[in-house]
Structures are given as structure tokens and as C-alpha cells.
N, C-alpha and C positions, 0 to 999 in steps of 0.2 A: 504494500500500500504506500502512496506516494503522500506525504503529506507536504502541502502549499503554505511557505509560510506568508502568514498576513503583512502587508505594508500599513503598518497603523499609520502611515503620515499623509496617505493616498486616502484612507478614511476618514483621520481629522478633517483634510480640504475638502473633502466629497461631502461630508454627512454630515459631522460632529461640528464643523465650525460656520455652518449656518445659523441666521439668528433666530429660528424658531426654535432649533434645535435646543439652542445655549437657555432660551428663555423655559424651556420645558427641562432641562436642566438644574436652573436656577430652582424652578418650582420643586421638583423634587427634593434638592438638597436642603428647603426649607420647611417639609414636611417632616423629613429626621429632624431637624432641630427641634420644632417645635411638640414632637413625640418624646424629645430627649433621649433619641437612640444613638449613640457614640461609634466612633470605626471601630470594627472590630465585632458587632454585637449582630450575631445571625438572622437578628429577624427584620423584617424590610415594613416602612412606611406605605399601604394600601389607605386608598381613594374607595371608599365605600358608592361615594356615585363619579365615576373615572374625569381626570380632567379635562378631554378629550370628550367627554358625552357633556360640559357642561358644569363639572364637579369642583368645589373650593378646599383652600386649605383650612379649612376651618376644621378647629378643635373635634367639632362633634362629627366632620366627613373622614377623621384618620382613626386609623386601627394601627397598630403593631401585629403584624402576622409574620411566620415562617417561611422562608424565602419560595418554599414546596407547595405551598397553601394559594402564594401570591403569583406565581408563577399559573397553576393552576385556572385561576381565575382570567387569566387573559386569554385562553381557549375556548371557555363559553359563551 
């Protein structure tokens, strides 16, 4: 099996340094803060109504769930 390694710098320019991108970035990194989940702690900040349907970072729309759980969710 051949594996292809990634050009992560070919994907910053391409995807990641777009400004919707950066801005739905930002949003995310400000839902761990305000869940007070620290690097390192397994479980991931979930949008109980997603932000992309409309969903805010507001206190009562985050949950703390396991990264298994939160992944999950974005397939139904």
C-alpha cells in the first residue's frame, strides 16, 4: 500500500486560510473556552442546534461530549 503524504501548506492556501473558514474556526475555539475544556481534555464542544443550521454559542446550545459521540452526530 502506497501511502501519499499530505502537503499541509497546499491545504492551508486551498481551504484552511479562507475567511469563512478562519471565522468558523474562531467560533469553534470559542465554544471550548466558554465550556472551559483545556488542550488536552478528550471530549469536544457540540452545537446542540449546529452553527451551520443557524445555531449560537450560547451557554444553553453547548454540551461537552466525547469526541465518538460528536463525530457520530454529523452523519445523521
Amino acid at each position: 500500500m502506497i501511502v501519499k503524504k499530505r502537503n499541509y501548506k497546499k491545504e492551508y492556501k486551498d481551504y484552511h486560510s479562507k475567511p469563512l473558514q478562519k471565522k468558523r474556526r474562531v467560533l469553534r475555539n470559542k465554544a471550548r473556552s466558554i465550556l472551559g475544556l483545556k488542550v488536552g481534555d478528550p471530549r469536544e464542544a457540540d452545537h446542540k442546534k449546529p452553527l451551520s443550521k443557524g445555531g449560537s454559542n450560547n451557554k444553553s446550545n453547548l454540551r461537552a461530549v466525547s469526541r465518538t459521540v460528536n463525530r457520530k452526530k454529523a452523519t445523521k
